[in-house]
N, CA, C and O atoms as a GROMACS GRO file, in nm:
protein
  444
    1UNK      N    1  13.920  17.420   3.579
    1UNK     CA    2  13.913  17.527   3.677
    1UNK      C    3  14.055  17.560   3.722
    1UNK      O    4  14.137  17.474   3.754
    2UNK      N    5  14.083  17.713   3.721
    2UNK     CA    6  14.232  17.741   3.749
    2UNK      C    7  14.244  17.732   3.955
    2UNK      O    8  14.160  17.774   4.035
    3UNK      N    9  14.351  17.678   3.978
    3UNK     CA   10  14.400  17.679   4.121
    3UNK      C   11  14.350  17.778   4.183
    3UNK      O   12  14.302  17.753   4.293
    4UNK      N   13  14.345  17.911   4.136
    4UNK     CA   14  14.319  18.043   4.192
    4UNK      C   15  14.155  18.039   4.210
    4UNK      O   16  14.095  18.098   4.301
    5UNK      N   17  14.119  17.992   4.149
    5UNK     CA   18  13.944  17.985   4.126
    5UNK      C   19  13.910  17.830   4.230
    5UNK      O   20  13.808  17.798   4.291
    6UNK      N   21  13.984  17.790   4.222
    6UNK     CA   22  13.908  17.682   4.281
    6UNK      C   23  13.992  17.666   4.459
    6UNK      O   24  13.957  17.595   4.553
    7UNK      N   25  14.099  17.754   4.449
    7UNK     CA   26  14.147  17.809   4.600
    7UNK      C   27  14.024  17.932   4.632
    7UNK      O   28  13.966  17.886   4.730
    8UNK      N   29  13.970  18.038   4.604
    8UNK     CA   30  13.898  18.103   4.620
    8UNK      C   31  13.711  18.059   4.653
    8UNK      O   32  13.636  18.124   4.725
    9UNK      N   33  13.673  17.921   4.567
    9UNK     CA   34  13.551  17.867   4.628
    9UNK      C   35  13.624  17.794   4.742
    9UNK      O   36  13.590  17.822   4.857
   10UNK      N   37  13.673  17.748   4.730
   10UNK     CA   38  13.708  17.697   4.910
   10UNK      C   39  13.731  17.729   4.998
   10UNK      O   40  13.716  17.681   5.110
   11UNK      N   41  13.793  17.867   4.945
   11UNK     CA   42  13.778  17.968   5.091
   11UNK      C   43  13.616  17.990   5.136
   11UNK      O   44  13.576  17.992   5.253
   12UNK      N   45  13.550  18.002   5.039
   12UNK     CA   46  13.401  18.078   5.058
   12UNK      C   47  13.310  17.997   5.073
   12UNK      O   48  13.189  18.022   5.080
   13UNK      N   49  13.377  17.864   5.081
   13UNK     CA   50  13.281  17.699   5.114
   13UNK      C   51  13.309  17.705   5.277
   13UNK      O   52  13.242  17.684   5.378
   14UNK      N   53  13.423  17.740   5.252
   14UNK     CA   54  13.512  17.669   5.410
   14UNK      C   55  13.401  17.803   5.527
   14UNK      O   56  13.305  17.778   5.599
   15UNK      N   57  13.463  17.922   5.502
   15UNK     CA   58  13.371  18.044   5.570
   15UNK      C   59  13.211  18.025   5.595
   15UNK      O   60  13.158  18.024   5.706
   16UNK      N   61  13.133  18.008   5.450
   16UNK     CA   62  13.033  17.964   5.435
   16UNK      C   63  12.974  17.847   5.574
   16UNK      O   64  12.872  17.853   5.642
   17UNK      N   65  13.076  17.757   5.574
   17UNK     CA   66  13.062  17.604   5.650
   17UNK      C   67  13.080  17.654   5.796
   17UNK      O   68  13.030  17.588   5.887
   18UNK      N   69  13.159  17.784   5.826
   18UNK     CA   70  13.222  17.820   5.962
   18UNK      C   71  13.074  17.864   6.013
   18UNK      O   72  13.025  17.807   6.110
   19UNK      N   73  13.007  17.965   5.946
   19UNK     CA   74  12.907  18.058   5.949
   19UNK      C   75  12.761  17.995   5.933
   19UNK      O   76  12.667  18.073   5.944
   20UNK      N   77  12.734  17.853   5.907
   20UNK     CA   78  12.634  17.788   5.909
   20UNK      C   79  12.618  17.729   6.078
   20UNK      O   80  12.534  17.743   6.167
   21UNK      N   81  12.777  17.642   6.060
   21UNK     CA   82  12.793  17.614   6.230
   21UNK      C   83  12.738  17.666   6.293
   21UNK      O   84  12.643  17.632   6.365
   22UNK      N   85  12.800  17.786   6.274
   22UNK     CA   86  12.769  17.863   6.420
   22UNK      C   87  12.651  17.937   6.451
   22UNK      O   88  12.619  18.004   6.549
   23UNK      N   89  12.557  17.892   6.267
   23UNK     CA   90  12.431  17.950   6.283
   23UNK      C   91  12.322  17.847   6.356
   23UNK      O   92  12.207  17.851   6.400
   24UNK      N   93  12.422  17.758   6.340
   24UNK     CA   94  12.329  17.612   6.385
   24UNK      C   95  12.324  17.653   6.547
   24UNK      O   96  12.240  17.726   6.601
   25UNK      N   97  12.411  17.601   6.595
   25UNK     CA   98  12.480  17.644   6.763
   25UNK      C   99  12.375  17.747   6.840
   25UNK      O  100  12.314  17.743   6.946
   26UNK      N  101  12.390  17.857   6.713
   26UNK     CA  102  12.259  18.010   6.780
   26UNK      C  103  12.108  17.918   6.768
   26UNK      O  104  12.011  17.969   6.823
   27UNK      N  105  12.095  17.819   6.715
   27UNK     CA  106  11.979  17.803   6.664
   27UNK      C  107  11.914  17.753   6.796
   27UNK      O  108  11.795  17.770   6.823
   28UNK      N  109  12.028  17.674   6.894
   28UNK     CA  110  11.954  17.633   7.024
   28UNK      C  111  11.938  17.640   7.105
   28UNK      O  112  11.887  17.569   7.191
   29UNK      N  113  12.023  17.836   7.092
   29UNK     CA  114  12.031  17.925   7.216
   29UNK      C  115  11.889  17.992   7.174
   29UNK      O  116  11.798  17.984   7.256
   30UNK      N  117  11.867  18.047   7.070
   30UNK     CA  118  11.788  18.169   7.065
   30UNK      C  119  11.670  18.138   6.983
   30UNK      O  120  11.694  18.133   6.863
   31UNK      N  121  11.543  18.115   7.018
   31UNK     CA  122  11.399  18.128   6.923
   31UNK      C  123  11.310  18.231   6.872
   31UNK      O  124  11.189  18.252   6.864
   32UNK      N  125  11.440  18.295   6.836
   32UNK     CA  126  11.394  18.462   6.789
   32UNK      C  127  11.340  18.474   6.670
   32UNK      O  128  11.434  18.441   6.597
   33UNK      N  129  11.249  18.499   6.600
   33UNK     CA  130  11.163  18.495   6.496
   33UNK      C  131  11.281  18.533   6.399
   33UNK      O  132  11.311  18.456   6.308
   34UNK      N  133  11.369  18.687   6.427
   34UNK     CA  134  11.466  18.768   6.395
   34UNK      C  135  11.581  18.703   6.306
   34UNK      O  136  11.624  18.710   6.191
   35UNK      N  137  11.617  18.610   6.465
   35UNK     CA  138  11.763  18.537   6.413
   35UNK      C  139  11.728  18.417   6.346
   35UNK      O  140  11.807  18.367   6.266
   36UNK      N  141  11.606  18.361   6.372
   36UNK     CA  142  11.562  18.215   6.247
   36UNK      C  143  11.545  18.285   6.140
   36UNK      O  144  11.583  18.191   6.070
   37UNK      N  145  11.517  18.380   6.049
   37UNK     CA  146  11.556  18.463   5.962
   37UNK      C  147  11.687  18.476   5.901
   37UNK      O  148  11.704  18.466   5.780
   38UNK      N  149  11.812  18.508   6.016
   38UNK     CA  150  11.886  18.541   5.955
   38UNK      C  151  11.983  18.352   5.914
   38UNK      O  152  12.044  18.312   5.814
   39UNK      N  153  11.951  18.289   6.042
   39UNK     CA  154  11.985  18.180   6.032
   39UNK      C  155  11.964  18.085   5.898
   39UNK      O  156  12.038  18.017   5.827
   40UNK      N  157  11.822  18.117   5.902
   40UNK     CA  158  11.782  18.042   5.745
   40UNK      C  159  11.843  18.095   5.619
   40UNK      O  160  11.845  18.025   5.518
   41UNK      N  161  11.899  18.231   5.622
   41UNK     CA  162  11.947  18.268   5.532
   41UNK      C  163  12.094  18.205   5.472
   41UNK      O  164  12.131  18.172   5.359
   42UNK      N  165  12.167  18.206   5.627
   42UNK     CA  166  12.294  18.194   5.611
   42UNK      C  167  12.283  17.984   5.566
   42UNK      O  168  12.330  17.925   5.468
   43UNK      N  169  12.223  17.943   5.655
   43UNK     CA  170  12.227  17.804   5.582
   43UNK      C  171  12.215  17.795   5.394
   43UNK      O  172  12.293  17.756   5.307
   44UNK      N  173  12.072  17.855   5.394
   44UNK     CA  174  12.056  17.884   5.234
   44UNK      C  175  12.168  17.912   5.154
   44UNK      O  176  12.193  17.837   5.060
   45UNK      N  177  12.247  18.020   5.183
   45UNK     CA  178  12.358  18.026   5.109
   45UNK      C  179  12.465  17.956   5.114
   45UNK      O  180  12.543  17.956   5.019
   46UNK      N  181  12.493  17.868   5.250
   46UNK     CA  182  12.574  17.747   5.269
   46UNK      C  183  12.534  17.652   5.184
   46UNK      O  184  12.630  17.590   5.138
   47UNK      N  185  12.408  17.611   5.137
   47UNK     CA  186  12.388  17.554   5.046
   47UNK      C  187  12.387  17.619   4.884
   47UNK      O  188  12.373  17.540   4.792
   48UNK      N  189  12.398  17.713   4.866
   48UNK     CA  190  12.442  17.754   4.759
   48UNK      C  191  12.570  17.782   4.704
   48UNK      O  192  12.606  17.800   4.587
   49UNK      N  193  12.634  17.783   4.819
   49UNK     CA  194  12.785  17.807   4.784
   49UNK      C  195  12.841  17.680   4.768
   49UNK      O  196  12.958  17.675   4.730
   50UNK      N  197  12.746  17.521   4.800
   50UNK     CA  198  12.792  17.408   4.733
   50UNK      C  199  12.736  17.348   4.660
   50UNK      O  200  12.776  17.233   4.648
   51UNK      N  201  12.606  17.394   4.565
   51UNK     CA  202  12.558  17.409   4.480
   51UNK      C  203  12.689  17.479   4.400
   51UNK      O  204  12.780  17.402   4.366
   52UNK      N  205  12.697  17.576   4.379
   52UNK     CA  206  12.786  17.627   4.264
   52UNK      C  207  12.942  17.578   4.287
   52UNK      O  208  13.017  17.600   4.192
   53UNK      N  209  12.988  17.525   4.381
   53UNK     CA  210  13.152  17.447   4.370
   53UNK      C  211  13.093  17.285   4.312
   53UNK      O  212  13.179  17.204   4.278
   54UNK      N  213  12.958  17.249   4.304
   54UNK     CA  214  12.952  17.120   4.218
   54UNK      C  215  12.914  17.140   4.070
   54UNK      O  216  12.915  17.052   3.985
   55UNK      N  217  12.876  17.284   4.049
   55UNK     CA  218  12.818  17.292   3.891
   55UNK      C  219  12.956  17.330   3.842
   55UNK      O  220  12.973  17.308   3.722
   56UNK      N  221  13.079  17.391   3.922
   56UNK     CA  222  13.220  17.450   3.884
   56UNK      C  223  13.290  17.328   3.884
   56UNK      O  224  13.396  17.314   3.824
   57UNK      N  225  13.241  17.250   3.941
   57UNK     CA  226  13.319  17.102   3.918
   57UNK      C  227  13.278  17.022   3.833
   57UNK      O  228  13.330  16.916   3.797
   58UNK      N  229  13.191  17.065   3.802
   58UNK     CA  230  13.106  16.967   3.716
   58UNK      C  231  13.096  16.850   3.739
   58UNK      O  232  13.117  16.764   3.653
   59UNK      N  233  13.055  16.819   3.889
   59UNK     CA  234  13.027  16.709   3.978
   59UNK      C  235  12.856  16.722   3.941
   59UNK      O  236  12.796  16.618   3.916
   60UNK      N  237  12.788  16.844   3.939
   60UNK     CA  238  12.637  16.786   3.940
   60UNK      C  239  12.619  16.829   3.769
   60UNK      O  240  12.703  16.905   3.720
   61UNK      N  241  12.531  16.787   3.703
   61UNK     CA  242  12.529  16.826   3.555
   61UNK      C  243  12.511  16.919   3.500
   61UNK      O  244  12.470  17.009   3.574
   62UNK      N  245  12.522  16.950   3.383
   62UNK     CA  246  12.512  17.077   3.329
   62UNK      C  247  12.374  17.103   3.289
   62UNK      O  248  12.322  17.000   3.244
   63UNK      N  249  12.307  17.190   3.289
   63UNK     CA  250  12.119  17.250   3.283
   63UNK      C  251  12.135  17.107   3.091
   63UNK      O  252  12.082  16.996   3.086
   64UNK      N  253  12.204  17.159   3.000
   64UNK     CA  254  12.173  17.067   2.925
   64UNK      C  255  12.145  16.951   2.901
   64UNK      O  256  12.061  16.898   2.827
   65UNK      N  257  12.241  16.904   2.985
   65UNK     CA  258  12.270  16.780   3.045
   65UNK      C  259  12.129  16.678   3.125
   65UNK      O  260  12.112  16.561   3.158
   66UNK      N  261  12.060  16.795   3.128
   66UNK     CA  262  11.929  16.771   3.224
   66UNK      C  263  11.831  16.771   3.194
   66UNK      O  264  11.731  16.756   3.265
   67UNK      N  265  11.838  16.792   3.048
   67UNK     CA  266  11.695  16.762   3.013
   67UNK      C  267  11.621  16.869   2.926
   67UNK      O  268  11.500  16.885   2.945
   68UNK      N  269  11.689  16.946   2.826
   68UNK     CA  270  11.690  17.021   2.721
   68UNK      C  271  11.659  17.105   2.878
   68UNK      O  272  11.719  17.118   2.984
   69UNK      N  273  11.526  17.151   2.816
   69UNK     CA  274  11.450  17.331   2.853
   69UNK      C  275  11.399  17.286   2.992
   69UNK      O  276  11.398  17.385   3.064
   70UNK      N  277  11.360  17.188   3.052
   70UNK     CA  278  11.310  17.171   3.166
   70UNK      C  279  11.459  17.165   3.258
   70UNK      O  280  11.461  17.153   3.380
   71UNK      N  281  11.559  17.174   3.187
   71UNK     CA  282  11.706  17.122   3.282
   71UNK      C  283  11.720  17.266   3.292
   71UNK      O  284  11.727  17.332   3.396
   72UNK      N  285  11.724  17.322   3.135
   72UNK     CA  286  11.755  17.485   3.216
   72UNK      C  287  11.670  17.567   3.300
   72UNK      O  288  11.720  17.646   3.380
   73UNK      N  289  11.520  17.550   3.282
   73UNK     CA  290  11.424  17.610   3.355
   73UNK      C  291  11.500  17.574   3.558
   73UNK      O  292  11.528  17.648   3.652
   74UNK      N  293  11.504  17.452   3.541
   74UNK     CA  294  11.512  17.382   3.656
   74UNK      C  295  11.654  17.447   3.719
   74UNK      O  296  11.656  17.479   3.838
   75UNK      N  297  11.769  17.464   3.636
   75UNK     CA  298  11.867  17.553   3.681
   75UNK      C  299  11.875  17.678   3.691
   75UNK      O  300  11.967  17.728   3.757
   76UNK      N  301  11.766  17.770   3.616
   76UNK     CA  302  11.788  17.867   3.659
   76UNK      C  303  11.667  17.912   3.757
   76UNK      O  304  11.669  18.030   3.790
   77UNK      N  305  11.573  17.838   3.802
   77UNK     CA  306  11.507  17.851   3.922
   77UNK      C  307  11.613  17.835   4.062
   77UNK      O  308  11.630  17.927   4.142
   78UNK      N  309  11.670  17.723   4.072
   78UNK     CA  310  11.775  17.708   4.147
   78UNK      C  311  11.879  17.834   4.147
   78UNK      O  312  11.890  17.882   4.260
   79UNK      N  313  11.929  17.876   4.084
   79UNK     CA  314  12.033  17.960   4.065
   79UNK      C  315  11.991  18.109   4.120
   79UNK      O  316  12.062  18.181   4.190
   80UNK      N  317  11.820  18.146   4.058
   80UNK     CA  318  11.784  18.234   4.136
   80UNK      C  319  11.698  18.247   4.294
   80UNK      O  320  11.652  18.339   4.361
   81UNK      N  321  11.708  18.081   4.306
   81UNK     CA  322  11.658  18.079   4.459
   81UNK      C  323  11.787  18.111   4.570
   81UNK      O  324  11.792  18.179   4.672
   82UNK      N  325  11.878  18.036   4.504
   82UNK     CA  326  12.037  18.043   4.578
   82UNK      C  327  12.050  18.208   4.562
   82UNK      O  328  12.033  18.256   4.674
   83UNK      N  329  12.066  18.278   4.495
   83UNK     CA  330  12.069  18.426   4.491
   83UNK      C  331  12.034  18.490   4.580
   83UNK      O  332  12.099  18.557   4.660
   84UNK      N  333  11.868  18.460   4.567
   84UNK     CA  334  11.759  18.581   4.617
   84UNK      C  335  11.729  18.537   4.781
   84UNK      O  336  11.751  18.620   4.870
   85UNK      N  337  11.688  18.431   4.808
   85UNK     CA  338  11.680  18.351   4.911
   85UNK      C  339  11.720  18.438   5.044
   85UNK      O  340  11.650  18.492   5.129
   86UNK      N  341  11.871  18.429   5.028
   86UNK     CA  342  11.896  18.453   5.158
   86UNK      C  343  11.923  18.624   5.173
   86UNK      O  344  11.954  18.668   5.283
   87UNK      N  345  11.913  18.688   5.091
   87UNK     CA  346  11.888  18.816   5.077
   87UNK      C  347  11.771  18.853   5.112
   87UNK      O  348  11.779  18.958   5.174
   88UNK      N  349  11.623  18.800   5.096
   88UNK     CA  350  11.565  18.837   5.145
   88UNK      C  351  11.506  18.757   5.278
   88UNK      O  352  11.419  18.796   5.355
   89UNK      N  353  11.563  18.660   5.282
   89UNK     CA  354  11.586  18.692   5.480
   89UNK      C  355  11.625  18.711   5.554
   89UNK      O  356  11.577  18.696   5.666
   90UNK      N  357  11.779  18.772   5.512
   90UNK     CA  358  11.812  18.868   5.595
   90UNK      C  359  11.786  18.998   5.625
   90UNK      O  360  11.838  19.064   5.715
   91UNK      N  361  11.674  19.046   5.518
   91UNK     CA  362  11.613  19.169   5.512
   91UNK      C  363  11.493  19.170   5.584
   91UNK      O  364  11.456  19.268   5.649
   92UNK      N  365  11.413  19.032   5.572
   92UNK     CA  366  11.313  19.039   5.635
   92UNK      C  367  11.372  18.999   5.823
   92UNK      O  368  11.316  19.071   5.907
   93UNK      N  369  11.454  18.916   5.869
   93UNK     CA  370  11.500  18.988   6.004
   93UNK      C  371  11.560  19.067   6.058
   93UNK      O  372  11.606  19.060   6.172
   94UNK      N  373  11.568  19.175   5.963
   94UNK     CA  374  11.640  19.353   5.991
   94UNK      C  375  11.531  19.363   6.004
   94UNK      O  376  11.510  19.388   6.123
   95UNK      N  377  11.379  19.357   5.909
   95UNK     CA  378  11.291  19.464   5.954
   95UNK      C  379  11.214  19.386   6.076
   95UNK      O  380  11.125  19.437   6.145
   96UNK      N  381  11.263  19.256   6.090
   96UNK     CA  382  11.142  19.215   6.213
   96UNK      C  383  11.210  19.301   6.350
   96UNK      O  384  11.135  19.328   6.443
   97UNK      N  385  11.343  19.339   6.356
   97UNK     CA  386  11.404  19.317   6.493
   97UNK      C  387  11.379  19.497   6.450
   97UNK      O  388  11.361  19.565   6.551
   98UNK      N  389  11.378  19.559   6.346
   98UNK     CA  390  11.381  19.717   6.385
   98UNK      C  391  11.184  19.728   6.429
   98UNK      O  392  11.115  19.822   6.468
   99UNK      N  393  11.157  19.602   6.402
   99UNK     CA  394  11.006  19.632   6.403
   99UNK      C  395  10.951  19.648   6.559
   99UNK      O  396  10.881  19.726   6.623
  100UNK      N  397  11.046  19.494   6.586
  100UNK     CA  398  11.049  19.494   6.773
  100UNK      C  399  11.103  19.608   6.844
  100UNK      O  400  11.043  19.644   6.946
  101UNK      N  401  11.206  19.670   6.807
  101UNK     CA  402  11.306  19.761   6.853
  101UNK      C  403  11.190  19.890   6.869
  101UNK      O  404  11.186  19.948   6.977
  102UNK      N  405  11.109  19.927   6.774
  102UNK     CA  406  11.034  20.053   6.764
  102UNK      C  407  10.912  20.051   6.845
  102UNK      O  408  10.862  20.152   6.896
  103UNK      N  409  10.856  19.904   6.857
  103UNK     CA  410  10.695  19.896   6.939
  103UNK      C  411  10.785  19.868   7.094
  103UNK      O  412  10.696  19.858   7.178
  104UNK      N  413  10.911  19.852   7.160
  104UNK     CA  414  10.914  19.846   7.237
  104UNK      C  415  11.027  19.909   7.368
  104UNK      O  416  11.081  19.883   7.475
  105UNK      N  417  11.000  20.048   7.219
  105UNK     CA  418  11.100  20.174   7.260
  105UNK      C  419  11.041  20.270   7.387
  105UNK      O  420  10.926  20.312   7.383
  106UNK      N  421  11.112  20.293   7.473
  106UNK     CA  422  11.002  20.366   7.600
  106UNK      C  423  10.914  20.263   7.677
  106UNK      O  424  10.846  20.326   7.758
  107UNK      N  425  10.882  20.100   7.687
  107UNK     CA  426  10.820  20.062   7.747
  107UNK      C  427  10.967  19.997   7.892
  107UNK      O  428  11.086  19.976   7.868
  108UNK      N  429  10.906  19.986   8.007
  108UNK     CA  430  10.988  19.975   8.070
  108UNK      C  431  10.998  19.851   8.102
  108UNK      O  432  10.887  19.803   8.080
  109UNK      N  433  11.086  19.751   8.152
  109UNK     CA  434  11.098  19.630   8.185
  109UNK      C  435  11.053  19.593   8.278
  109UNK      O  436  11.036  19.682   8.362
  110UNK      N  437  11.017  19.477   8.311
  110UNK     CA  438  10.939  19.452   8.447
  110UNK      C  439  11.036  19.345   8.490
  110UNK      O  440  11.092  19.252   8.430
  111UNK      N  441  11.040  19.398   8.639
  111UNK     CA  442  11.155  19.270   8.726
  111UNK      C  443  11.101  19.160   8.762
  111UNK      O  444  11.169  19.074   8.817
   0.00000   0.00000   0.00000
């Protein structure tokens, strides 16, 4: 792995790691259906972004390495859970909070 490549996952481990924190932190301010959505997302990809600096290190094994066709099946389920995952929960707490936002447009607050 060239310096440049492996300075660049560490930036996006390190960010990744900043942005989990602090998803953690929200996690015990706020029990928002919304932000456990977006929260779960951002962990998910915290874990995917060290998922792929151990397959670039070749710290965890290679799909071959694992077991012919069940190693690759098994990696590329992983590979497209790390993908898709947190994409779609951050989509699904955009539409929960525009969902709240719309049923509780015009109602007035009570003191």
């Amino acid at each position: 792995m060239f310096d440049g490549q492996l300075l660049f996952f560490a930036l996006k481990v390190l960010l990744t790691t900043v942005a989990a924190f602090c998803a953690i932190l929200l996690l015990n301010k706020t029990r928002d259906s919304s932000c456990l959505c977006f929260i779960a997302g951002i962990i998910i990809d915290y874990a995917g972004q060290i998922y792929a600096l151990l397959v670039k290190l070749k710290i965890f094994f290679s799909p071959a390495a694992m077991g012919g066709k069940t190693g690759k099946l098994l990696f590329i389920i992983l590979e497209s859970f790390f993908s898709f995952a947190p994409i779609c929960l951050f989509t699904a707490g955009i539409l929960i909070m525009l969902y709240r936002h719309k049923t509780s447009r015009g109602k007035k607050f009570d003191r």
